[in-house]
N, C-alpha and C positions, 0 to 999 in steps of 0.2 A: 740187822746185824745180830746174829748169834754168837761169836767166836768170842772166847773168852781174851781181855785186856786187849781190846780194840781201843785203836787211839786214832781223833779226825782231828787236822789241826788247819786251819785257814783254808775251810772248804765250806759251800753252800748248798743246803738241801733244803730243794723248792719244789712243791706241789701245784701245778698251775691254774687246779682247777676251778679255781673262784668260788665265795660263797653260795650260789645255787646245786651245785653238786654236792654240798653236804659235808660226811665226813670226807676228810679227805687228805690222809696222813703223808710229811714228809718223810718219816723218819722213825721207824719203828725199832729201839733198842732192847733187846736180851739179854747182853753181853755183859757179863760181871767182871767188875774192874775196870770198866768201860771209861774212858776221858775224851772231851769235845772241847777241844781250846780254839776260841778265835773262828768260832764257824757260825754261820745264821742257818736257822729255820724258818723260810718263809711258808706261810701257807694262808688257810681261813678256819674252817672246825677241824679240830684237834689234828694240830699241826706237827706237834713230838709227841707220839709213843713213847712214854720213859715205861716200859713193858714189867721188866722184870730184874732183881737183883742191884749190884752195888753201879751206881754212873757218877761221875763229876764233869759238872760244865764251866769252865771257866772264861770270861768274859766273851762270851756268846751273843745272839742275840735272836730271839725267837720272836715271831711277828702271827697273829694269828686273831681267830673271834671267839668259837662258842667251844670252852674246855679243850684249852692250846694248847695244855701241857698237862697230859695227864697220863693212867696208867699206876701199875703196882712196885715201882721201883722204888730203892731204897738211895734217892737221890741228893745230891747237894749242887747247887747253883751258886756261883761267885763270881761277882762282878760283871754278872749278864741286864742286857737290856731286854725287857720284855711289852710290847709294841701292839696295844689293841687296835684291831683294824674295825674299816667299817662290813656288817654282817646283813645278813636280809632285813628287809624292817621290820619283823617281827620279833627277830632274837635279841638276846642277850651277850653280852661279853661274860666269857667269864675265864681266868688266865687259866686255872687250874681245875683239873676233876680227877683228885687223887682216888684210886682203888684198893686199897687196905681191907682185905675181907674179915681180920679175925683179931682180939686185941694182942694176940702174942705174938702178930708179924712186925719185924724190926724195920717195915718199909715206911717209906712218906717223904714228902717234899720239903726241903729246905731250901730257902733263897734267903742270901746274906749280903750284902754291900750290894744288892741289887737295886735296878732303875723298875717301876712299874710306871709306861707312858699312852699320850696316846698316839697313834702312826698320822703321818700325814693324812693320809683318809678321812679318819676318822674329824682330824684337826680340820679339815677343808672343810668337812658336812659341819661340824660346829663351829664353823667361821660362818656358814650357810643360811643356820638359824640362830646369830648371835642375837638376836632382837627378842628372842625368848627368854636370854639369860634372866635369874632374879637376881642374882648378885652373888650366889653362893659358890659360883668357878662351877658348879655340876651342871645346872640346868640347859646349856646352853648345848651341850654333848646331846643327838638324836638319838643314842643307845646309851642304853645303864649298862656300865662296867664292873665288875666285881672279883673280889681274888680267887675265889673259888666255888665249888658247889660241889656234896657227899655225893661220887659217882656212887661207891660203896657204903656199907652200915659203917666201917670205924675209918675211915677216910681221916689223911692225919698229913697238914701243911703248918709251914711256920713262917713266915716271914721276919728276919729280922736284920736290924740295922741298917734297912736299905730306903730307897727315896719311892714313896710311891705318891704320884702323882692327881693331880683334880679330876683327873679322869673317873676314877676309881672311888664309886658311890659311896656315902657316908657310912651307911649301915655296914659296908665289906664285904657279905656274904652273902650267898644267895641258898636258899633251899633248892632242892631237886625234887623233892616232891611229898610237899603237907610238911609232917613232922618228922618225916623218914630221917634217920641217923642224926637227929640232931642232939641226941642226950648222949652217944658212941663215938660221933668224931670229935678229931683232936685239932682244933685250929686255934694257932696262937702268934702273938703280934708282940716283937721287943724292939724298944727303940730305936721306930720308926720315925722318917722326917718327911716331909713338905706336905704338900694341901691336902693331898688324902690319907693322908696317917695316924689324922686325930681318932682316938678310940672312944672318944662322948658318946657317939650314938649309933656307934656298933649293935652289931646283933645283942641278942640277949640270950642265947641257947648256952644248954648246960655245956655244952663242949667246944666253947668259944674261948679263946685266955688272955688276957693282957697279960703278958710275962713280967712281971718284976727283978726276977730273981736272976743271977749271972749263972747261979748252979744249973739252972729250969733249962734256961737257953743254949746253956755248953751244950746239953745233951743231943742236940744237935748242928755240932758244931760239924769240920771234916773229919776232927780226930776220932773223935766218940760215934757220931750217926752213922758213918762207912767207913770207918777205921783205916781215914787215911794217909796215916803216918805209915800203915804198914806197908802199902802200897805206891803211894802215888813218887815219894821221890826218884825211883828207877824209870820213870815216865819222863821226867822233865821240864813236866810242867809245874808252872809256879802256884802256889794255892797256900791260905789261911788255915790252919791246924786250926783255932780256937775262935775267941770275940775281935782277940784284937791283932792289926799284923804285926 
C-alpha cells in the first residue's frame, strides 16, 4: 500500500507460507495516514511491514513468529491482539523489530490497551511439553518469546497499558546482535498487566524504561505520536486520543 489515507476495515491479510520460507510479508504499508480497523495479519516471520510514515491500527489482530511487526513507521496500535505462533526450532519469537535509523526520526511503535498472547500453536506444543514446566508459566512454552529486538541503532517501541501475557519471557527483550543499539534504542513499558508484564528482571540496557511518569507516556499517545486528532476523525474510526478513554 502506498497511496496516501488508505483505509482497510474487516479484511484479512495472509501470507501462506509457513515458517520454513522465512521472511514472508503479509502486508507491507507506505501510506501516510494509513488506518487498519478490524483486519488480521496472519503470517510467520515478519508478518506486517509498518514500512514508512503515519499508520493506526485499531482492534486488529496480527498473528506471526520472528519480528512480526516491524519496519520504520511512525505507528500506534489499539486494542489489537497480537498472537505468537509456533517458528522453526531454532528461532526465537519476537513481536516487534522496529527500524528507527537516526534519533531525530518521529518514528516507532506504540501498542496501547493491547493483548500480547500466545496462538494456538504455539499453546498446543506447550501443552506438548507441559511436563517441563518449573512452575514459572514460561518454561513450559518450546520457544522464547520476546516484544522486541533493535532491527536498527535507535529502534524505539512502547508498550503500554496493555495485557501481556506468560508467553512473553521475563527478561522482555531480546538483543540482535552483542551490544548493538542497546545504549540508542528506546524501549519502554507503562502499566502493564498479567504474567508477563512484571518489569523485576527485565533487561538492564541503557535504553530500556519502565515509564512512571503519565507525561513520558502521553508522548506517545494517538494525539501526540501521529497526531491523530488531526486526522483520524474524518475516517470514522473509533480510537483513544490519550491514556485514558
Amino acid at each position: 500500500v502506498n497511496g496516501k489515507g488508505f483505509i482497510a476495515r474487516d479484511l484479512t491479510f495472509e501470507n501462506t507460507a509457513g515458517p520454513a520460507k522465512h521472511q514472508a510479508v503479509a502486508l507491507r504499508c507506505d501510506s501516510d495516514l494509513s488506518v487498519f480497523y478490524r483486519c488480521a495479519f496472519e503470517g510467520y516471520q515478519d508478518t506486517l511491514y509498518a514500512h514508512s510514515l503515519r499508520q493506526f491500527y485499531r482492534e486488529c489482530r496480527v498473528t506471526g513468529t520472528v519480528d512480526f511487526v516491524f519496519g520504520n513507521a511512525a505507528a500506534v496500535f489499539q486494542g489489537c491482539l497480537l498472537l505468537a505462533r509456533l517458528p522453526l526450532p531454532a528461532q526465537k519469537n519476537s513481536v516487534t523489530a522496529q527500524g528507527r535509523l537516526d534519533a531525530n526520526m518521529t518514528t516507532g511503535f506504540a501498542f496501547q490497551f493491547c493483548n500480547v498472547s500466545a496462538h494456538d500453536e504455539l499453546l498446543a506444543a506447550a501443552a506438548g511439553s507441559a511436563g517441563n514446566d518449573t512452575g514459572n508459566g514460561t518454561a513450559a512454552f518450546p520457544t522464547q518469546t520476546y516484544l522486541g529486538r533493535p532491527w536498527k541503532q535507535y529502534s524505539r517501541v512502547v508498550f503500554m497499558q496493555s495485557y501481556i501475557g506468560g508467553v512473553v519471557r521475563p527478561e522482555g527483550w531480546l538483543a540482535w546482535d552483542g551490544e548493538f543499539a542497546l545504549d540508542t534504542l528506546y524501549y519502554g513499558e507503562y502499566m502493564n498487566t498479567g504474567p508477563g508484564a512484571g518489569v523485576g528482571a527485565r533487561v538492564r540496557w541503557p535504553g530500556f524504561h519502565v515509564m512512571t511518569s503519565p507525561a513520558e507516556a502521553g508522548n506517545f499517545t494517538v494525539a501526540q505520536f501521529i497526531e491523530g486528532n488531526m486526522w483520524l476523525p474524518p475516517t470514522g474510526v473509533k480510537y483513544t486520543a490519550g491514556l485514558t478513554s
